[in-house]
N, C-alpha and C positions, 0 to 999 in steps of 0.2 A: 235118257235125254240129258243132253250138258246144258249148263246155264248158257246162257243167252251170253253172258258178259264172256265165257271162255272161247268161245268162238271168235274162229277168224276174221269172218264177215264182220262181228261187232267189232272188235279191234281198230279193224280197217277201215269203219265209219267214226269210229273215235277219231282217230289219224287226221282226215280229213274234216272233221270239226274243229279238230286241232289248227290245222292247217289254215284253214277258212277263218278260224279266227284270226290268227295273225296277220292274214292277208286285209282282212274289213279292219284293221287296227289302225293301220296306215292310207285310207281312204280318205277324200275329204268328208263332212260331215254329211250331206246330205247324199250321197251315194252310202255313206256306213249307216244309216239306218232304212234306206228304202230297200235298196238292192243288197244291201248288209243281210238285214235282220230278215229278208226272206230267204235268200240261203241255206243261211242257220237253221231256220225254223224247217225245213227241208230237211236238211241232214238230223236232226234231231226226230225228224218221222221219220227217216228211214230207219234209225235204229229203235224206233217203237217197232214198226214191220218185222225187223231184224226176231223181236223177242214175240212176236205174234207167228212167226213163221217157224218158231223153234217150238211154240205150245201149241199150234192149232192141227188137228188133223189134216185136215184139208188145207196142205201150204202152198197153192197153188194163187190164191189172190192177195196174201199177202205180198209176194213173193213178185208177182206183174205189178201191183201196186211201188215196189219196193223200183224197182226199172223205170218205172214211170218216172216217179219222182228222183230218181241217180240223170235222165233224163232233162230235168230241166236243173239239176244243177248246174249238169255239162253245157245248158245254154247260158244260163248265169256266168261261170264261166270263163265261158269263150266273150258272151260282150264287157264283162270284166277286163280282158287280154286287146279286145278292138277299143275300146274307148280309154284304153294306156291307163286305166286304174290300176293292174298289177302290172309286174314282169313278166317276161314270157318262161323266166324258168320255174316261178310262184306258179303257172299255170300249167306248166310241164309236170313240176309234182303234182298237183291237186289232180288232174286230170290221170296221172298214171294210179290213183289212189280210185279215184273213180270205174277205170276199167279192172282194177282188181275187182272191186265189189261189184259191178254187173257180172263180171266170169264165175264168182263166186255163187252168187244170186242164180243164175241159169246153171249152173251144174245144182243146185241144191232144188229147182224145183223142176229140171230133170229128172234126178234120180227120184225125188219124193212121188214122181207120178211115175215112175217106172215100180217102185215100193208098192207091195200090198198093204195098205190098211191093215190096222190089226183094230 
């Protein structure tokens, strides 16, 4: 089993925290901490998930857990993009950062349920 941090999927929500911060930096004040800092706090569970879904046997509710919340990022977002807080190409990357890690996330708790348990 590879650490949690050498994986792709972690990477790729690094990326995207990355991203997300830059984007909340240039906010007004009260959008950077409401709709800010629950983002954040999103993407930083995802990659708890990320490292629950790398230790646990059974990675299958990590893993819909982990969708779920890639889920209301993407709604985050998107009213991010409609209420002209960011740019549309700020949202062009975060969002292509987003569907790497859902593809990633469903091919890995695919195969994990396609995989025997040992």
């Amino acid at each position: 089993m590879a650490l949690h941090t050498d994986l792709p999927i972690y990477k790729a929500a690094y990326d995207l925290l990355d991203v997300v911060t830059e984007i909340t930096r240039s906010m007004p004040r009260d959008f950077k901490v409401s709709l800010g800092g629950k983002i954040r706090d999103e993407i930083v569970e995802i990659t708890v998930l990320i490292c629950r879904g790398n230790v646990y046997r059974d990675k299958s509710q990590p893993l819909l857990d982990l969708v779920e919340r890639l889920q209301v990022v993407e709604l985050l977002l998107r009213l991010y993009v409609d209420k002209r807080l960011i740019a549309r190409p700020q949202y062009a990357k975060a969002v292509s950062i987003t569907t790497s890690i859902g593809k990633q996330a469903n091919g890995w708790r695919k195969k994990s349920a396609s995989s025997p348990v040992a």
